[in-house]
C-alpha positions in Angstrom: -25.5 17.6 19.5 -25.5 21.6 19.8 -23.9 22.6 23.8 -24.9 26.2 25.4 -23.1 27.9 27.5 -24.3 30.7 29.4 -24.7 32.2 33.2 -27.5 30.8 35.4 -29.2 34.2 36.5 -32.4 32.2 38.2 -32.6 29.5 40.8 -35.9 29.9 42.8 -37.7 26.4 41.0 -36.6 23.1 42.7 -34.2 21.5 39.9 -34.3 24.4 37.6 -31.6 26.6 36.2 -32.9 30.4 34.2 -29.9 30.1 32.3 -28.7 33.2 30.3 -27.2 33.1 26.9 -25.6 36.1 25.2 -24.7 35.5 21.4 -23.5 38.5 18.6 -23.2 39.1 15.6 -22.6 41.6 13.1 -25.2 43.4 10.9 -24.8 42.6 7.3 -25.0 46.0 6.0 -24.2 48.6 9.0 -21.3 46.6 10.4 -22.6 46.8 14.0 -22.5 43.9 16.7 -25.7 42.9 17.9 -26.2 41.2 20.8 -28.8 38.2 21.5 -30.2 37.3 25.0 -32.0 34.8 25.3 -32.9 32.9 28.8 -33.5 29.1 28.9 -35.1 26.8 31.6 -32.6 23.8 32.1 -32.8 20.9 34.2 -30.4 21.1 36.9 -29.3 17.5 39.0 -25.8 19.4 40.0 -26.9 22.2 41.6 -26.0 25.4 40.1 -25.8 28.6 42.1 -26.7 32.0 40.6 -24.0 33.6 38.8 -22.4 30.0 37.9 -21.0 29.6 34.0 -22.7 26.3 33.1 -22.7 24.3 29.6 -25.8 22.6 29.2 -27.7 20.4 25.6 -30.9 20.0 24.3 -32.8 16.7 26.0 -36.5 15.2 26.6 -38.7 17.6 27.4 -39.4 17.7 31.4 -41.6 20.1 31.4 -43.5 22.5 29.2 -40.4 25.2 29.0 -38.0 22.7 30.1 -36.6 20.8 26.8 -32.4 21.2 28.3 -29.8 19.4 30.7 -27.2 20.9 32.1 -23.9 18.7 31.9 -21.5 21.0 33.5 -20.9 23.8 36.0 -17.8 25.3 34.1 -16.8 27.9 37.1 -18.8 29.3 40.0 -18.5 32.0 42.2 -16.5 29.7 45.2 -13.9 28.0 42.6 
């Protein structure tokens, strides 16, 4: 099973996270990094706070968008 990390940058829906994930990579021919965003709706029983790092994995869907869980809350802005 494939785990995300990423920074939760939304928290107005009632047990849901916007969770941001950055990835890069490097451009086979022009050697430059790219960077990836890419946001995700996760389903949140813990209680994230905006600006929290958070790992989270693919699960049932709970909603149209909704198709993750997060697991952990890796450091937030209080720890």
């Amino acid at each position: 099973m494939k785990t995300f990390t990423g920074k939760v940058v939304g928290k107005k829906m009632t047990k849901t996270a916007v969770v941001e994930v950055k990835t890069s990579r490097t451009h086979p021919l022009y050697h430059k990094k790219l960077l990836k965003v890419r946001k995700y709706h996760v389903h949140d029983e813990l209680e994230a706070k905006v600006d929290d790092q958070v790992r989270f994995v693919p699960s049932r869907p709970y909603s149209k968008t909704k198709k993750w869980r997060l697991i952990e809350i890796l450091k937030g802005k209080n720890s």
